[in-house]
C-alpha positions as CSV (number, residue, x, y, z in Angstrom):
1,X,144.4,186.8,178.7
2,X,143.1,186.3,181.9
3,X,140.6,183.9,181.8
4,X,138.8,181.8,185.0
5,X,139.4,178.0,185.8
6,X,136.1,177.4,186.7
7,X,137.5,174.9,189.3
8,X,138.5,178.0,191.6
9,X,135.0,179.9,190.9
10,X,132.7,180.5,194.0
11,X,129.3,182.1,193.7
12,X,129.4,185.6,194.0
13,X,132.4,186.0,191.6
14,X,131.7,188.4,189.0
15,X,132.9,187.2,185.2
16,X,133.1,188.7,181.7
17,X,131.4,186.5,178.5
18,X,131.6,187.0,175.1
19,X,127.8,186.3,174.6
20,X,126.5,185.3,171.2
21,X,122.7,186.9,170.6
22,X,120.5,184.3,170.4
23,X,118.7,185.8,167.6
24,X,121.1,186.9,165.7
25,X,123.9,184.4,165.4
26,X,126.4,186.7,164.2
27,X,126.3,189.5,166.9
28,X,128.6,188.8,170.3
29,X,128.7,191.1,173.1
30,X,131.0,191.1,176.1
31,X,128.1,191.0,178.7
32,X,129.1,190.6,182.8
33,X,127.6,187.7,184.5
34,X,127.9,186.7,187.8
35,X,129.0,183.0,188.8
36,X,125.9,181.3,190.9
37,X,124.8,178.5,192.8
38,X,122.5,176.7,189.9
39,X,118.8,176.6,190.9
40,X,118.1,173.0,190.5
41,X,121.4,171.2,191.2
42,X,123.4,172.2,194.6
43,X,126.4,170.3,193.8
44,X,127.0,172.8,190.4
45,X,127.6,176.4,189.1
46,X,125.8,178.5,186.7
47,X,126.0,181.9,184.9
48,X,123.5,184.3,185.9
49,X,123.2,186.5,182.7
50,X,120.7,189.0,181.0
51,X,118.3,187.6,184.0
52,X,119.0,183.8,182.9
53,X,120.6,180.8,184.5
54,X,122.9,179.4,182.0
55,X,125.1,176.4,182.8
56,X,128.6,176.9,182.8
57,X,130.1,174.7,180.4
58,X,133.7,172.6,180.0
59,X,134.4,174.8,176.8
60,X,133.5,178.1,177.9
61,X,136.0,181.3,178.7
62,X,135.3,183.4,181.7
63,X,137.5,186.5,181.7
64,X,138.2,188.1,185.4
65,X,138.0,191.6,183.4
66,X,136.1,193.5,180.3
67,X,139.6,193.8,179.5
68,X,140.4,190.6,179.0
69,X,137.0,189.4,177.4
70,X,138.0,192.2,174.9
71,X,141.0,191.6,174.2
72,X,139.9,187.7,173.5
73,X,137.0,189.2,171.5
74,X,139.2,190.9,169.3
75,X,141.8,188.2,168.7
76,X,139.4,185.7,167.3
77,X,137.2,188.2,165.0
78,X,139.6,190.1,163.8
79,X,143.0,188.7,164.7
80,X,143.3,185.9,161.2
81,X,146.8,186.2,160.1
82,X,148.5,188.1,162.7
83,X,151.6,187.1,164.5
């Protein structure tokens, strides 16, 4: 898979998320987001998604393509048991 160290991101970057619906726990969506300066820290990142910041966290998986967020998508829903 090709996901993102977030140590090489720069604002402007464009990134793939599997993103869980807030309201509905059990739906994910690979949404695009693109990587930004955050608004109140200058010294940090943050996801710009569905018109949100979000902070960009140790434990999260930026893809560089659909692709890729896909392919990761599909692997942990409905990859149990496969070699």
């Amino acid at each position: 898979m090709d996901m993102i160290d977030i140590a090489g991101a720069k604002p402007g970057d464009e990134v793939f998320v599997i993103y869980r619906n807030p309201h509905v726990p059990s739906v994910a969506n690979i949404k695009a987001a693109e990587i930004v300066q955050h608004p109140k820290d200058p010294n940090s990142l943050a996801l710009f998604i569905n018109e949100t910041f979000h902070v960009i966290e140790d434990d999260d998986a930026l893809f560089a393509t659909s692709e890729s967020a896909q392919q990761a998508y599909e692997d942990h829903y409905f990859g149990f048991g496969e070699q």
